[in-house]
N, C-alpha and C positions, 0 to 999 in steps of 0.2 A: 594922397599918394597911396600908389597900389605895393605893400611890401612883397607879395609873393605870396602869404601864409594865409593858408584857408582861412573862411571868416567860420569863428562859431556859434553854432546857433545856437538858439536860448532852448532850453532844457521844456518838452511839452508830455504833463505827465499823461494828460489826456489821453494823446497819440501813444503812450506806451500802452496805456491799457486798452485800448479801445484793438491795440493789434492782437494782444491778446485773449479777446471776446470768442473766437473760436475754440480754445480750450477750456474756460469757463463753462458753456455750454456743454462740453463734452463731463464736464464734470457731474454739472447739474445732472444730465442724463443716465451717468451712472450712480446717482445717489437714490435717483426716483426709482433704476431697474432695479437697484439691491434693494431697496424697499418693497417694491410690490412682490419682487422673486419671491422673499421670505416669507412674507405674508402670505401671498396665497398658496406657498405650501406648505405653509403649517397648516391648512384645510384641505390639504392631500389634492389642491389643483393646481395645474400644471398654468404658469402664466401666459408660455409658449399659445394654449390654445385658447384665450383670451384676446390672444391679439390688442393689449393695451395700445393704443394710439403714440407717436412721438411726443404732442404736446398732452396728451395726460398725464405722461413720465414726466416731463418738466413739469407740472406742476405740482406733482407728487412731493417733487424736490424741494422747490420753492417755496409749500406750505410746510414742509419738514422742516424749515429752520424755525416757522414759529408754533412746531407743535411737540417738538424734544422739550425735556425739563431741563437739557443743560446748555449752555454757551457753545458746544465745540464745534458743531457748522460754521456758526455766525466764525468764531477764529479762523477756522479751514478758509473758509471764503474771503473773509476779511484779509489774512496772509496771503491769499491768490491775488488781491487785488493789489497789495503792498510791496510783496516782499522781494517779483520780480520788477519794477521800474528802479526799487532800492538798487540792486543790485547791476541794474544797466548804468548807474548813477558812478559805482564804484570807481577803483583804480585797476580792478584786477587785468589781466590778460584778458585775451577773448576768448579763450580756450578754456580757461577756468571760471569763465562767463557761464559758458556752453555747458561744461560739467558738473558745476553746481548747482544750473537753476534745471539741470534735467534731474537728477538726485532731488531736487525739493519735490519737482513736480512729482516722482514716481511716490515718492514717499506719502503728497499729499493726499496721491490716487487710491494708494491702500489704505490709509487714514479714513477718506469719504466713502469707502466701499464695507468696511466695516462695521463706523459708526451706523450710517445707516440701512446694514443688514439686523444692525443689533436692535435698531427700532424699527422696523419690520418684525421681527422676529416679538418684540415686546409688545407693539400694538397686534398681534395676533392671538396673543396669549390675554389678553385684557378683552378684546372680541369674544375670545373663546368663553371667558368666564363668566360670570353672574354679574362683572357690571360694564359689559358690553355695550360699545355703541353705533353697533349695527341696529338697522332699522327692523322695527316688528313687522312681519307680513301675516296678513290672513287671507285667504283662501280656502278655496273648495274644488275637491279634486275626487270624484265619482258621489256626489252627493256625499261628502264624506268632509269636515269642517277642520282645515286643519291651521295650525301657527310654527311659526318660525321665524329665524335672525335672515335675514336677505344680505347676501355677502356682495355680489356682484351682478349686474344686466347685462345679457350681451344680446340685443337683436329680440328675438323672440323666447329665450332661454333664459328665466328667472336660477340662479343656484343662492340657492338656500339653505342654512344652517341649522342645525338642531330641530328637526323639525316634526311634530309631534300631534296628536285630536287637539282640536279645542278644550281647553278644561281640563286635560293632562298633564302635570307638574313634572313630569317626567320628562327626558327627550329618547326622541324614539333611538332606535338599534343604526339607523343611516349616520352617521355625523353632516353629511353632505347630499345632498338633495338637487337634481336639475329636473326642472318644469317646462317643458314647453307651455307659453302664450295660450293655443290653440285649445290645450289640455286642464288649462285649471280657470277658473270663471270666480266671482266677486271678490277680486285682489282688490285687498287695503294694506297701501303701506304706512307704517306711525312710525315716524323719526323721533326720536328719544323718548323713549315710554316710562 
């Protein structure tokens, strides 16, 4: 017997998250832009003309959660995945649905954009120093033998860091160095030296 009263359906946590994959992503991509942004202007370049790829920002992101030394992405995202299906779960109104889980989201937005500006900003400053781990480059640019930290490739543009003669302790007067491909001849790069 049919009583009239909608049937309810069983509760599919899947289906809440999985509607929510669109803002996840959005997130991810702003965790990886605050990261590179900082970064590469703490070496006075501009990211804008880098042209980082979409999926290099998400993985930026991605590999940011296991490369912090603390827990609070893995939180951030863990409560992204959590906190709204809880709350569709609830008794509330739908209006204090709407208002609450917009409030978490902005909150968690500036949360993710912070924490990782601040690791941008700190893996820059750990590059910058003496136990950097940017790649060694050598090269030769007018028969002339030179070394440095290689920050980023873009195309045929090597930009290179601290870059100084061979056998020089010192780094030269540039901080920031762009090479054209066509310009410098017996590139060796050594990843962890």
């Amino acid at each position: 017997m049919d009583s009239g009263e909608p049937k309810s359906r069983e509760y599919n946590f899947l289906s809440d998250v999985s509607m929510l994959l669109p803002i996840y992503v959005v997130y991810l991509f702003l965790s990886g832009w605050a990261f590179n942004d900082y970064y590469f202007r703490f070496f006075s370049l501009d990211p804008r003309f880098l042209d980082v790829s979409f999926h290099d920002t998400l993985l930026r992101a991605f590999t940011l959660m296991f490369t912090t030394a603390d827990w609070t992405l893995w939180f951030i995202y863990g409560s992204l995945f959590l906190v709204p299906p809880l709350v569709n779960r609830t008794a509330l109104h739908f209006a204090w649905k709407i208002v609450s889980l917009s409030m978490f989201f902005v909150a968690l937005l500036l949360w993710i954009y912070f924490v990782s500006r601040s690791a941008g900003e700190q893996k820059a400053r750990t590059d910058k120093g003496d136990m950097s781990t940017l790649p060694a480059i050598t090269f030769n640019l007018q028969k002339q033998s030179l070394v440095g930290k290689l920050l980023y490739m873009k195309g045929e543009l090597y930009f290179v860091d601290r870059v100084r003669s061979q056998g020089d302790e010192k780094p030269g007067q540039l901080q920031l160095s762009v090479y054209k491909a066509s310009e410098i001849e017996n590139v060796k790069i050594v990843e962890h030296q």
